[in-house]
N, CA, C and O atoms as a GROMACS GRO file, in nm:
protein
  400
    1UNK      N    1  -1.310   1.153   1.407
    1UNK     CA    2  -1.434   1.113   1.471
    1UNK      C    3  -1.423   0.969   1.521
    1UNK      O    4  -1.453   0.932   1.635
    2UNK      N    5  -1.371   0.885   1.411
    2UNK     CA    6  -1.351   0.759   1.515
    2UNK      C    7  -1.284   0.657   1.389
    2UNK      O    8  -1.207   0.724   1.320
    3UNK      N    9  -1.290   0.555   1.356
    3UNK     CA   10  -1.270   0.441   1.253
    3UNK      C   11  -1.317   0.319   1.240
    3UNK      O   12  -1.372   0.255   1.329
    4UNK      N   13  -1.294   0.279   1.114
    4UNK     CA   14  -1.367   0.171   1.108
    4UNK      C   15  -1.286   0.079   1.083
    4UNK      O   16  -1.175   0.128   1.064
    5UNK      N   17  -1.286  -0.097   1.069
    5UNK     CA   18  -1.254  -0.206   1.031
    5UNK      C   19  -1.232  -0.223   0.876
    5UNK      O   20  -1.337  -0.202   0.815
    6UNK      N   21  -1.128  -0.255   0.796
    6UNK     CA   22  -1.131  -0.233   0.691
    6UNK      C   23  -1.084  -0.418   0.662
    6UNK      O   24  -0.989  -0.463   0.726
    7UNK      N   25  -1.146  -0.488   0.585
    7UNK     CA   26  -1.101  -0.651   0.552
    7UNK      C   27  -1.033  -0.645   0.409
    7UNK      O   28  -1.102  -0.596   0.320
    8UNK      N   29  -0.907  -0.688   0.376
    8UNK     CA   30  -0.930  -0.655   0.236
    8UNK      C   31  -0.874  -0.578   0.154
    8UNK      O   32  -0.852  -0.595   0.034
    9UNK      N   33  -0.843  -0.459   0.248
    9UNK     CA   34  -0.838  -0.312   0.219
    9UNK      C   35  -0.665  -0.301   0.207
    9UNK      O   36  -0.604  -0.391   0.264
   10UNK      N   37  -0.580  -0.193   0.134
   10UNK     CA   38  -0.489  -0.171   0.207
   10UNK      C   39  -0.451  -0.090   0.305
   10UNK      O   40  -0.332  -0.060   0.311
   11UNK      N   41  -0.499  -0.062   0.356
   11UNK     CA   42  -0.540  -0.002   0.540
   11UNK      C   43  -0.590  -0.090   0.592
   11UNK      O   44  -0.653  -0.166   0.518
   12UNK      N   45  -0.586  -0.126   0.756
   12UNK     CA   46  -0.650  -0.212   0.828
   12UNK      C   47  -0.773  -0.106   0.870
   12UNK      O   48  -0.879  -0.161   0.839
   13UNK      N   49  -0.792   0.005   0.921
   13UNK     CA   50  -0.886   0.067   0.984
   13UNK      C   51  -0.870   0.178   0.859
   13UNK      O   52  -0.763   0.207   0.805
   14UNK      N   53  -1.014   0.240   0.823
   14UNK     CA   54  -0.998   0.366   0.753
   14UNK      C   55  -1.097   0.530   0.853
   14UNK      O   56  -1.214   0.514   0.887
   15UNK      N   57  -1.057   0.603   0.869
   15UNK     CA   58  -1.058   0.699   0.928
   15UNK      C   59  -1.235   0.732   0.891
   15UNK      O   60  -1.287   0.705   0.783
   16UNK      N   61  -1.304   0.796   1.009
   16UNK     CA   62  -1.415   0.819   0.934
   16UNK      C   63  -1.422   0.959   1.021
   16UNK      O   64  -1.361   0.999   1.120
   17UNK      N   65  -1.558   1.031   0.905
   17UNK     CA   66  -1.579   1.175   0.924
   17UNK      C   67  -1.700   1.216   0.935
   17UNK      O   68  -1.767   1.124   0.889
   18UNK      N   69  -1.778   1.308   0.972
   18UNK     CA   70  -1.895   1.371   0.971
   18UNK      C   71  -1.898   1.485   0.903
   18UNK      O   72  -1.805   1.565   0.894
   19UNK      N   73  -2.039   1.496   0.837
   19UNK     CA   74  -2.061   1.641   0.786
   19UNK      C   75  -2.058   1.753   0.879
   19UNK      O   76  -1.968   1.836   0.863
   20UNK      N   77  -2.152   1.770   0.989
   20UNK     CA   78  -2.122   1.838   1.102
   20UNK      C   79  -2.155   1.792   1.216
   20UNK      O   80  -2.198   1.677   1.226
   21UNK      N   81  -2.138   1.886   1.341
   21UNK     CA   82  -2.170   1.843   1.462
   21UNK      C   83  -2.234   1.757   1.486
   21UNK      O   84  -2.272   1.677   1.401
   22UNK      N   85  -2.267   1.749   1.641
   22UNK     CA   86  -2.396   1.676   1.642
   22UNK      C   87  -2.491   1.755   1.750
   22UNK      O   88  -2.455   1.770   1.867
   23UNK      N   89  -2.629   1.810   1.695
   23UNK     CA   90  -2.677   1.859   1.786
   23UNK      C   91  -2.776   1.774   1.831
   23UNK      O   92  -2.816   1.681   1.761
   24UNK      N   93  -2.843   1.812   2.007
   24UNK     CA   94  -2.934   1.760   2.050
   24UNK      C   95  -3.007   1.825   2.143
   24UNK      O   96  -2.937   1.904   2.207
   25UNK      N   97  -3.132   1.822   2.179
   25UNK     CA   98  -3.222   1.904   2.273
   25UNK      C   99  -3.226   1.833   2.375
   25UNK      O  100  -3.273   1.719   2.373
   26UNK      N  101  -3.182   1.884   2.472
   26UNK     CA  102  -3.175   1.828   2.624
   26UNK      C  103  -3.273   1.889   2.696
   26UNK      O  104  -3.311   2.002   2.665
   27UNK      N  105  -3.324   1.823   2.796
   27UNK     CA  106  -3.423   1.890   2.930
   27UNK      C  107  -3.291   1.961   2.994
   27UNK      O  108  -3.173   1.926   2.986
   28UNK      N  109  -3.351   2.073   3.064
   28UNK     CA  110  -3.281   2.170   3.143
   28UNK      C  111  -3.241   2.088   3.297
   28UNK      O  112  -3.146   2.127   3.365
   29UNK      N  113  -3.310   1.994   3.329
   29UNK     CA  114  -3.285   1.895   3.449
   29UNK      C  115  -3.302   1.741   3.430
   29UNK      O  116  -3.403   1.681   3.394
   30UNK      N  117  -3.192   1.695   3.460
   30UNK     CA  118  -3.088   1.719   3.540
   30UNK      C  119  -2.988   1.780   3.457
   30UNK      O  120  -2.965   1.760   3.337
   31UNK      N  121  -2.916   1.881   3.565
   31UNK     CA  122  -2.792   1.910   3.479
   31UNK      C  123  -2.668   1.862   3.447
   31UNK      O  124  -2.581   1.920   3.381
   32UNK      N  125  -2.663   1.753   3.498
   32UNK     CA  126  -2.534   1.633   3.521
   32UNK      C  127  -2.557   1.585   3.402
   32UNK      O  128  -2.442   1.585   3.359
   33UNK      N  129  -2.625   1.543   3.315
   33UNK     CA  130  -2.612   1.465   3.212
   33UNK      C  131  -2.515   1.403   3.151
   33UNK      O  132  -2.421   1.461   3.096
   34UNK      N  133  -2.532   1.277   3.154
   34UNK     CA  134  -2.419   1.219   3.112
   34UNK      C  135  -2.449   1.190   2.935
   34UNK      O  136  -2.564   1.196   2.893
   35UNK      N  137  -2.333   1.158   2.842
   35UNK     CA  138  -2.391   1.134   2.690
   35UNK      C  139  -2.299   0.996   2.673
   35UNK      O  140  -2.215   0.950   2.751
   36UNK      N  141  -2.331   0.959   2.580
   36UNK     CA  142  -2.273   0.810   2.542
   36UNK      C  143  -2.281   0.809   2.388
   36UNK      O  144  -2.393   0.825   2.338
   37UNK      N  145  -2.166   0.790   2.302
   37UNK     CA  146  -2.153   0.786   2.202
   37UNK      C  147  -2.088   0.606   2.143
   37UNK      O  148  -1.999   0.528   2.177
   38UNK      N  149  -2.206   0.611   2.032
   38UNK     CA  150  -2.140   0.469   1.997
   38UNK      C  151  -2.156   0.477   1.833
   38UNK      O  152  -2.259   0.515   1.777
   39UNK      N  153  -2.013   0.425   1.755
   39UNK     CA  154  -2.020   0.431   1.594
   39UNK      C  155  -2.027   0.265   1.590
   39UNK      O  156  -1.966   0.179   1.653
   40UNK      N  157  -2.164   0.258   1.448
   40UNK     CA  158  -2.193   0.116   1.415
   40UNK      C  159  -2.167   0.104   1.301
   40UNK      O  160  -2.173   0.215   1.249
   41UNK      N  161  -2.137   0.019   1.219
   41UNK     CA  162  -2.158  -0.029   1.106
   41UNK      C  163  -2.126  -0.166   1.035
   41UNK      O  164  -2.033  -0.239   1.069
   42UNK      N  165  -2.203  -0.189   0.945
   42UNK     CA  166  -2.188  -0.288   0.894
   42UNK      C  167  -2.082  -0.412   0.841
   42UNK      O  168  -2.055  -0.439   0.724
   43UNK      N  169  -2.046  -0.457   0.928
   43UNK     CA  170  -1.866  -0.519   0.862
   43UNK      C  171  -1.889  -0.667   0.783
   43UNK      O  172  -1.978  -0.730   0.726
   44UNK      N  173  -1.762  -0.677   0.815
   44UNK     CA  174  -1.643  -0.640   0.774
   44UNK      C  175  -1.681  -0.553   0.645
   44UNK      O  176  -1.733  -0.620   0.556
   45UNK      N  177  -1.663  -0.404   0.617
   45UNK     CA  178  -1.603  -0.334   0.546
   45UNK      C  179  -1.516  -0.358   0.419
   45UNK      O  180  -1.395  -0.366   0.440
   46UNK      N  181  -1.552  -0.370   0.310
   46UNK     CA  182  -1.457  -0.414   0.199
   46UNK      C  183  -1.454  -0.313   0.116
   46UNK      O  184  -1.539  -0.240   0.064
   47UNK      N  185  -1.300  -0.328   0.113
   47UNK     CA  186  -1.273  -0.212  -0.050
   47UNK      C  187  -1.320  -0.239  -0.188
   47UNK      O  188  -1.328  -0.356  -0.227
   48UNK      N  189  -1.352  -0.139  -0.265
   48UNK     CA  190  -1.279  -0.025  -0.286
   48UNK      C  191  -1.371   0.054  -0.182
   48UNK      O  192  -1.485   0.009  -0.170
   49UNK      N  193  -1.336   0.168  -0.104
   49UNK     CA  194  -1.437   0.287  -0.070
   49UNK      C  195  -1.372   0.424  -0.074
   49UNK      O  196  -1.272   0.469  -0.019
   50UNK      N  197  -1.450   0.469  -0.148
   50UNK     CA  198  -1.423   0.609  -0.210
   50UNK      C  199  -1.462   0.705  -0.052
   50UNK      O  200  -1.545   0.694   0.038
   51UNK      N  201  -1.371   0.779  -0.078
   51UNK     CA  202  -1.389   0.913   0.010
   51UNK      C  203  -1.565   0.980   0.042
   51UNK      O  204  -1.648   0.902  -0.005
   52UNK      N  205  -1.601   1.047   0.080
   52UNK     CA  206  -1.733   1.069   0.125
   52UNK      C  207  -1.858   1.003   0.127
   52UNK      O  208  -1.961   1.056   0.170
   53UNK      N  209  -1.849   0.863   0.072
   53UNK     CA  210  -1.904   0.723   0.101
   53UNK      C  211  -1.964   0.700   0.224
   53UNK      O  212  -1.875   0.685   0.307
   54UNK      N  213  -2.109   0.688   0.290
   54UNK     CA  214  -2.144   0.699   0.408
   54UNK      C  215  -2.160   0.524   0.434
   54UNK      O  216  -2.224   0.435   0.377
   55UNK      N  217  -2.067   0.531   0.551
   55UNK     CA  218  -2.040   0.368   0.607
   55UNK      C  219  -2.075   0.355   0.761
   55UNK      O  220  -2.049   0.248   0.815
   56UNK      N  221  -2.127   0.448   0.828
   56UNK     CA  222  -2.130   0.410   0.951
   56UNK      C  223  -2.190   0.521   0.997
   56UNK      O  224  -2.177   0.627   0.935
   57UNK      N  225  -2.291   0.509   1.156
   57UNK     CA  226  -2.374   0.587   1.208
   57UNK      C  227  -2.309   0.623   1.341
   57UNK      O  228  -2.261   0.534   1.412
   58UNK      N  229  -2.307   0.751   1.378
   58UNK     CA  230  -2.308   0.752   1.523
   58UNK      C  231  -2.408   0.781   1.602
   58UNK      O  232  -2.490   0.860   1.555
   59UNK      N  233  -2.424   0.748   1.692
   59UNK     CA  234  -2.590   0.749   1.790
   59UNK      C  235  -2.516   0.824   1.923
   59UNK      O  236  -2.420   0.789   1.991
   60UNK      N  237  -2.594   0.927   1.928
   60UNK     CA  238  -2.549   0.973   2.089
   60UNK      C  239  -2.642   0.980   2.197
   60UNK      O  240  -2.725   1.071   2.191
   61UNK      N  241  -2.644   0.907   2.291
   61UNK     CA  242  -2.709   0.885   2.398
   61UNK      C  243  -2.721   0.943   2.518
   61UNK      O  244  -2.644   0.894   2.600
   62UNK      N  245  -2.820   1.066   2.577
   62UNK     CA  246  -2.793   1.098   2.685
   62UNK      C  247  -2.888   1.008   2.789
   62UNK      O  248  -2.983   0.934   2.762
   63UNK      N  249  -2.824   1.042   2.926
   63UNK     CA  250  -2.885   0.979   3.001
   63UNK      C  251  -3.026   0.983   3.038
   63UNK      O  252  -3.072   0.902   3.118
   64UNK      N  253  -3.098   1.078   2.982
   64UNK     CA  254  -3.236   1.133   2.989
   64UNK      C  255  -3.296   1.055   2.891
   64UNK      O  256  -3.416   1.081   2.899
   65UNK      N  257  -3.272   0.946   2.775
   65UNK     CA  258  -3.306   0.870   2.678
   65UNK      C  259  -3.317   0.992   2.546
   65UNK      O  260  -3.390   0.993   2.447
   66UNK      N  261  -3.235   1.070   2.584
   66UNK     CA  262  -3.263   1.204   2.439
   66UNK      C  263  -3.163   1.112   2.331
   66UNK      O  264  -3.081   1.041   2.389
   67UNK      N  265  -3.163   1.108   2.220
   67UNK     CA  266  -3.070   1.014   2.103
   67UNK      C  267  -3.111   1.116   1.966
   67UNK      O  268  -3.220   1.159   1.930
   68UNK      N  269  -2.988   1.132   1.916
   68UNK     CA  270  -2.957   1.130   1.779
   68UNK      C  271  -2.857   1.075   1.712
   68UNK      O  272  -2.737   1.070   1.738
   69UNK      N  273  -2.923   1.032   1.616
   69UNK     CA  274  -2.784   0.948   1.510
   69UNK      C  275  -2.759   1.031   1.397
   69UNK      O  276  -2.853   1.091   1.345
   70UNK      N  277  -2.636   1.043   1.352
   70UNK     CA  278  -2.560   1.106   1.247
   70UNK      C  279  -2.507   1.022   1.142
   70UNK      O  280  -2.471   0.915   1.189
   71UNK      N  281  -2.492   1.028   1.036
   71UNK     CA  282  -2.421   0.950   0.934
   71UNK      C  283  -2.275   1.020   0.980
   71UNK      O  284  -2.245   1.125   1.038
   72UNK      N  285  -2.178   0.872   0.907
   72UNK     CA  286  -2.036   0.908   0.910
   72UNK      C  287  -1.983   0.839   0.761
   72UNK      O  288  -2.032   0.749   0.693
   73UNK      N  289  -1.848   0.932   0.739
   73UNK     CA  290  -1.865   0.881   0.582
   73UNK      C  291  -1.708   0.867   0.595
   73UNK      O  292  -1.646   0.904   0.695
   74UNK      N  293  -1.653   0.812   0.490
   74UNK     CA  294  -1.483   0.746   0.451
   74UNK      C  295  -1.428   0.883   0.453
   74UNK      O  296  -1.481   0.970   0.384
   75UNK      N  297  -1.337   0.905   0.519
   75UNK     CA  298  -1.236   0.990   0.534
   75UNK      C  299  -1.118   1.065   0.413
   75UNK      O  300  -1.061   1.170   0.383
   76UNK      N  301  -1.136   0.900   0.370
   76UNK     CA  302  -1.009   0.901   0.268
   76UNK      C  303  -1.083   0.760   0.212
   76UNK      O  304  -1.171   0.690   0.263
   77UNK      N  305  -0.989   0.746   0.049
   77UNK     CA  306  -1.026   0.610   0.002
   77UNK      C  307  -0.955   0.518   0.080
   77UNK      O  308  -0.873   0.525   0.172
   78UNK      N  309  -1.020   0.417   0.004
   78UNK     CA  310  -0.954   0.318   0.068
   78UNK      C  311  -0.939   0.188  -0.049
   78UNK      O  312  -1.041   0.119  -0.057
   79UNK      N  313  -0.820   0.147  -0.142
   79UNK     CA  314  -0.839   0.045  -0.243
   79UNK      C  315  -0.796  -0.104  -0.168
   79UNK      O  316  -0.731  -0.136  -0.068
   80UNK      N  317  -0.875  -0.175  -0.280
   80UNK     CA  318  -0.820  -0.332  -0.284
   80UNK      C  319  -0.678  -0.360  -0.256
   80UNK      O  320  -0.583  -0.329  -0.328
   81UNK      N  321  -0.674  -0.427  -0.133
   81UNK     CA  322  -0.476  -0.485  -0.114
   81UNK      C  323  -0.443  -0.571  -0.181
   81UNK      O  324  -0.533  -0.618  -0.251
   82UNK      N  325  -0.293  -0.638  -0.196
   82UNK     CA  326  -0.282  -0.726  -0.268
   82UNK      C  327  -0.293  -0.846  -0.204
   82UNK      O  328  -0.355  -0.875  -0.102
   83UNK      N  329  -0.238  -0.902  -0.264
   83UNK     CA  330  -0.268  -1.072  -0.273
   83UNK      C  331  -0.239  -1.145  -0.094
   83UNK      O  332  -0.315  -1.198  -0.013
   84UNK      N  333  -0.148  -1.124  -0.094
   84UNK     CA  334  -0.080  -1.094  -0.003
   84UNK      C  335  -0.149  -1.043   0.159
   84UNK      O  336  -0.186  -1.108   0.256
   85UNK      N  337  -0.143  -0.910   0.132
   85UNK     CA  338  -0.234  -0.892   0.220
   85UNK      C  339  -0.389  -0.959   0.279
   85UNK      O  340  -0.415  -0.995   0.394
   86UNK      N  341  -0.478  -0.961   0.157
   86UNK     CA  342  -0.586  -0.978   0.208
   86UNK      C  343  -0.599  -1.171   0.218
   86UNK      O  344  -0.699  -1.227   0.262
   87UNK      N  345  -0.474  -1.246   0.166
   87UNK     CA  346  -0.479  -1.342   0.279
   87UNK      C  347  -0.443  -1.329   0.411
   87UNK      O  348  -0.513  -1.393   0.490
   88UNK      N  349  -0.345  -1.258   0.460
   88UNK     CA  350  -0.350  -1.247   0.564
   88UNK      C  351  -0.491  -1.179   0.674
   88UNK      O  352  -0.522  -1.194   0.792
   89UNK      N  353  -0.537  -1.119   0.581
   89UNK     CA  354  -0.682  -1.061   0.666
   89UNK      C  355  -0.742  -1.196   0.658
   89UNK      O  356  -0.715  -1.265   0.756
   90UNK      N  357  -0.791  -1.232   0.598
   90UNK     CA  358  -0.863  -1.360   0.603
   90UNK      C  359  -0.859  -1.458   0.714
   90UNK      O  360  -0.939  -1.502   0.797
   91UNK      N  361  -0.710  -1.480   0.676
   91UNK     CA  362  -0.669  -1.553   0.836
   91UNK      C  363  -0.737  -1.498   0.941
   91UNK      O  364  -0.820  -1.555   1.013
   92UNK      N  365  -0.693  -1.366   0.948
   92UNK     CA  366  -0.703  -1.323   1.088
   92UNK      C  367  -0.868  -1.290   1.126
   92UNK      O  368  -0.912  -1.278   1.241
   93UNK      N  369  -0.952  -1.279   0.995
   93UNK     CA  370  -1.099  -1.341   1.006
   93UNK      C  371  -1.114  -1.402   1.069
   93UNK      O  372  -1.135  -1.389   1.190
   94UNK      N  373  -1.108  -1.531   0.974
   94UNK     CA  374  -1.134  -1.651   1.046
   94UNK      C  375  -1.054  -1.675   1.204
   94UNK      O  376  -1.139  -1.690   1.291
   95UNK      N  377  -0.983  -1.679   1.231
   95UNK     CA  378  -0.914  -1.668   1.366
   95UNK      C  379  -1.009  -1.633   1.488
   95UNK      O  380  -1.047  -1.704   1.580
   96UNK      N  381  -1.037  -1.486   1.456
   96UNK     CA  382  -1.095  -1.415   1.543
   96UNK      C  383  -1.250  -1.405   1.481
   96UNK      O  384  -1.332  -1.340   1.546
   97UNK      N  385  -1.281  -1.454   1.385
   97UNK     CA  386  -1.469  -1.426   1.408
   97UNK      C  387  -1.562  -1.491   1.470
   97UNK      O  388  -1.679  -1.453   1.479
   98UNK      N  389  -1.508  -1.611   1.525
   98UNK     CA  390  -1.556  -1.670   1.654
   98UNK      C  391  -1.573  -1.624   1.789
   98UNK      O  392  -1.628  -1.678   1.885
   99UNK      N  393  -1.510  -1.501   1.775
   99UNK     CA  394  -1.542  -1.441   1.890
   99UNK      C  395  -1.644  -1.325   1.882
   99UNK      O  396  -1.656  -1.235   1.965
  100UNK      N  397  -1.705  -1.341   1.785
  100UNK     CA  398  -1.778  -1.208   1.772
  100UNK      C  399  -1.954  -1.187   1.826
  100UNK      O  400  -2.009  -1.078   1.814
   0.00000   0.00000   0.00000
């Protein structure tokens, strides 16, 4: 379904999943409809996160203003990195969270 930002973690991104589809009720016109999907959540993301853990929403947008949002949940765990690692995340925090 898509991924997320993991700080911390030993994974940089951890995989995320949905329970099911996503349905939505559309008007019959226009039939062009366009949809727009966007996954949000709360970051930076820190481990530990256990598998079916809901961390992030997806919102789907058609062009008619029709919207539903879905929960999305951890794919897989995800534990604490070592030492090591999550200085290097840090760095690269700080580095880049000025641009955010």
């Amino acid at each position: 379904m898509g991924h997320a930002r993991v700080w911390g973690g030993e994974r940089m991104y951890m995989p995320l999943m949905g329970n099911d589809g996503v349905n939505m009720v559309l008007p019959r016109f226009p039939a062009n409809q366009k949809l727009s999907a966007r996954i949000s959540y709360k970051g930076p993301l820190k481990p530990p996160l256990k598998k079916g853990e809901q961390v992030a929403m997806l919102r789907v947008t058609s062009s008619s203003d029709a919207t539903n949002e879905v929960p999305l949940f951890a794919a897989e765990d995800v534990q604490k990195a070592g030492f090591v690692r999550r200085g290097l995340d840090s760095l690269l925090y700080l580095a880049t969270g000025w641009m955010r």
